[in-house]
C-alpha positions as CSV (number, residue, x, y, z in Angstrom):
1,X,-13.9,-19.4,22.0
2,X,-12.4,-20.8,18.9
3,X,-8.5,-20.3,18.4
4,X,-7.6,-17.5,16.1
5,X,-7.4,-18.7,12.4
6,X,-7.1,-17.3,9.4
7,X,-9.2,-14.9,7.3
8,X,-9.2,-17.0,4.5
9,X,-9.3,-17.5,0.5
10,X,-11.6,-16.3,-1.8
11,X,-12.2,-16.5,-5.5
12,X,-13.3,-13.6,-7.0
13,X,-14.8,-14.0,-10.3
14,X,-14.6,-10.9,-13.3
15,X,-11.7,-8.8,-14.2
16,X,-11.2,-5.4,-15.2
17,X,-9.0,-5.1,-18.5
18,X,-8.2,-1.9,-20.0
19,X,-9.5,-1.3,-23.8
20,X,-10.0,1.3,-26.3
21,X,-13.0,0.5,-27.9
22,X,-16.6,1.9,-27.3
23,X,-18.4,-1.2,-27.5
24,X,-17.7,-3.0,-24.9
25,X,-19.4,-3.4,-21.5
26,X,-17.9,-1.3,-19.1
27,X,-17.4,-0.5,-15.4
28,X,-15.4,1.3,-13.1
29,X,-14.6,-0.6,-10.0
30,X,-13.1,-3.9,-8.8
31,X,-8.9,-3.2,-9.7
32,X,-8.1,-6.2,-7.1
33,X,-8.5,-8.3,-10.4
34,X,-6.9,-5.9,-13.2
35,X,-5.3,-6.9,-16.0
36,X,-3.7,-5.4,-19.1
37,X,-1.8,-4.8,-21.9
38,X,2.0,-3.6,-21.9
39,X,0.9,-0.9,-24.3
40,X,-2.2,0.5,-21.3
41,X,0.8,0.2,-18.8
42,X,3.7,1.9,-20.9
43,X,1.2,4.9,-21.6
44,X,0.5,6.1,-18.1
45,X,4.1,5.2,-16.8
46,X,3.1,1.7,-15.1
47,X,2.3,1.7,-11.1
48,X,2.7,4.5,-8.9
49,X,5.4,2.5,-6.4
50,X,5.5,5.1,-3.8
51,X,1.9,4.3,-2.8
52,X,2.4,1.3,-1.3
53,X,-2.0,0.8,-1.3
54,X,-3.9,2.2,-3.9
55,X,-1.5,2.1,-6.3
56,X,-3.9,-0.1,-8.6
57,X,-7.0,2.6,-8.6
58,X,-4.3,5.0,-9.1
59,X,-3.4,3.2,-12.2
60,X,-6.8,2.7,-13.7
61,X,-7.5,6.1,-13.3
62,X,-4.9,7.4,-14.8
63,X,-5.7,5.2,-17.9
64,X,-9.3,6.6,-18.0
65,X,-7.6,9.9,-17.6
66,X,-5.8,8.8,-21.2
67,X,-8.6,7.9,-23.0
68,X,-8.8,4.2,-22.0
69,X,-12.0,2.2,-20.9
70,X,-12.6,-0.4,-18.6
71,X,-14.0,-3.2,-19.2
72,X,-15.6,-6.2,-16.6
73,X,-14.7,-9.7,-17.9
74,X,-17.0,-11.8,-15.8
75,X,-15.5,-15.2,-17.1
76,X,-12.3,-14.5,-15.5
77,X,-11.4,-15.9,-11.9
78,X,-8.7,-14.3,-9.2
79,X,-7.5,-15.9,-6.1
80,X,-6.8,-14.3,-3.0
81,X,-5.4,-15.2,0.1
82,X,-6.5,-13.1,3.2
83,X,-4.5,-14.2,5.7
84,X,-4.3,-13.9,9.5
85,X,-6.6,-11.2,10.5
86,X,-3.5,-9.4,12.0
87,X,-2.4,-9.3,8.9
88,X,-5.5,-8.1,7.6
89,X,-5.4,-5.6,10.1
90,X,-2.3,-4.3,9.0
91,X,-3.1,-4.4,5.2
92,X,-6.0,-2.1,6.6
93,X,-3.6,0.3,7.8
94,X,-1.6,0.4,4.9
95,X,-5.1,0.7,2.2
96,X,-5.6,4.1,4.3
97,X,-2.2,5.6,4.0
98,X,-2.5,5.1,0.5
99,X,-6.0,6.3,0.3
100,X,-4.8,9.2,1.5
101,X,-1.8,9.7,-1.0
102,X,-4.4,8.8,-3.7
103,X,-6.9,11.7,-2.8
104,X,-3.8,14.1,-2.5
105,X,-2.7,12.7,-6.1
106,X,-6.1,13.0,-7.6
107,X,-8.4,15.8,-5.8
108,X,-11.3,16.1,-8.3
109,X,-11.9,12.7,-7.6
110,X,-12.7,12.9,-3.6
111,X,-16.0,12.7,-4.8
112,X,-15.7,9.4,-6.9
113,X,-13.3,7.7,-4.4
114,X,-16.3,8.4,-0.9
115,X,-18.7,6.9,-3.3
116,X,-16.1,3.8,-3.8
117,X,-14.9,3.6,-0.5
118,X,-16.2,5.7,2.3
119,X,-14.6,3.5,5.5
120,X,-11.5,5.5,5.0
121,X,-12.6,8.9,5.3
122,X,-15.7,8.4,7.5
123,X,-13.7,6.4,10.4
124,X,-10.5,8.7,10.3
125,X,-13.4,11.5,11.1
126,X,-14.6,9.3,13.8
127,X,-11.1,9.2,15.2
128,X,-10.5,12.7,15.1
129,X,-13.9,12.8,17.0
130,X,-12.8,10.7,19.9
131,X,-12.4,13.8,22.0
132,X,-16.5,14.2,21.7
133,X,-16.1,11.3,24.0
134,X,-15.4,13.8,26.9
135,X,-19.2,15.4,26.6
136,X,-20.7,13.2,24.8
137,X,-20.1,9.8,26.9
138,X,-22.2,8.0,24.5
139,X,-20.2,8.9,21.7
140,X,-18.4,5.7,20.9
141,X,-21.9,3.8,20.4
142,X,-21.6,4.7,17.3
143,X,-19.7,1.9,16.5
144,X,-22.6,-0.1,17.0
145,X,-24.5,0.8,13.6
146,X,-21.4,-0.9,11.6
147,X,-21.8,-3.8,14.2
148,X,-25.5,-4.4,13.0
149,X,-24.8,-3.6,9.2
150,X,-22.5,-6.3,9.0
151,X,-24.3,-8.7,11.4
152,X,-24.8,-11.4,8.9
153,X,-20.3,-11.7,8.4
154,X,-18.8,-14.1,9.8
155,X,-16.0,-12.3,11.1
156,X,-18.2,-8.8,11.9
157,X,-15.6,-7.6,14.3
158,X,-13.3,-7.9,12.5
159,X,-14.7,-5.6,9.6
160,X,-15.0,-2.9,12.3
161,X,-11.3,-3.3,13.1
162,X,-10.0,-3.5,9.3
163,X,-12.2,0.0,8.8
164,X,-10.5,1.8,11.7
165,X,-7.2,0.9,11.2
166,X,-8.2,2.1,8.2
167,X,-8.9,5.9,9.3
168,X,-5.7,5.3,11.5
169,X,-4.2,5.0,8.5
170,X,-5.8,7.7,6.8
171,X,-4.6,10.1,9.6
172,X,-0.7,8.8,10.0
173,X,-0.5,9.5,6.1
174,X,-2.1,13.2,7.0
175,X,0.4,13.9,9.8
176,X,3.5,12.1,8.7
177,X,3.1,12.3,4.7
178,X,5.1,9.5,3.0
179,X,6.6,7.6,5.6
């Protein structure tokens, strides 16, 4: 068994930068790797800094919300560091809680933000679920499908453990709101 390591680095090339004019390329996703003018930020108040996570798709939104347009600048390259998986596990938890506040913020967008990111909502179900456990033995099998679908990572078990801490996340933010 090789000795625990970390996640790693990856570069992640594109960038979403907020603009005003129809005709540029645009896209919706991918706020990891924003960047923007002081004017975009000053207009929608800056970062929402009692999210904690989410924050950033908070931020974009609230720019589309005022008119602005994203665009994807595919020439551009962002770094990022992953980490120890503990600490990946932990950023997990923190990227549901503020899920959760985002979806609270912005309702009419539950819809958008499942077709973004379902892990959230979909592994905080299975959690509240658990109990099936008691009737259904084979309940927890489940797991399994995510297991396959990312049998070709490196790290698969891992990706199972970032999405439920994840929907543990999801749910602390549900039962103790902003804490």
């Amino acid at each position: 068994m090789a000795p625990a390591r970390a996640i790693g680095r990856a570069s992640i090339r594109g960038c979403v930068l907020p603009v005003r004019t129809l005709a540029l390329p645009t896209c919706d996703g991918g706020n990891d790797q924003l960047a923007f003018r002081r004017e975009a930020f000053e207009a929608v108040g800056g970062f929402d800094e009692s999210f904690g996570a989410a924050e950033d798709l908070d931020f974009t939104w609230r720019l589309t919300d005022c008119g602005y347009r994203l665009r994807w600048v595919p020439d551009a390259v962002v770094r990022h560091d992953y980490g120890t998986p503990t600490r990946q596990l932990r950023r997990a938890f923190f990227y549901g809680k503020g899920e959760c506040r985002l979806l609270r913020k912005h309702p009419h967008r539950i819809g958008e933000a499942a077709k973004l990111n379902s892990a959230p909502i979909v592994y905080a179900i299975f959690l509240m679920s658990l109990p099936l456990t008691l009737k259904w033995r084979w309940y927890p099998l489940l797991l399994l499908w995510p297991m396959w679908r990312h049998r070709n990572e490196e790290l698969r078990w891992l990706v199972l453990l970032d999405h439920l801490a994840m929907g543990v996340g999801v749910l602390h933010e549900l039962v103790r709101p902003g804490t």
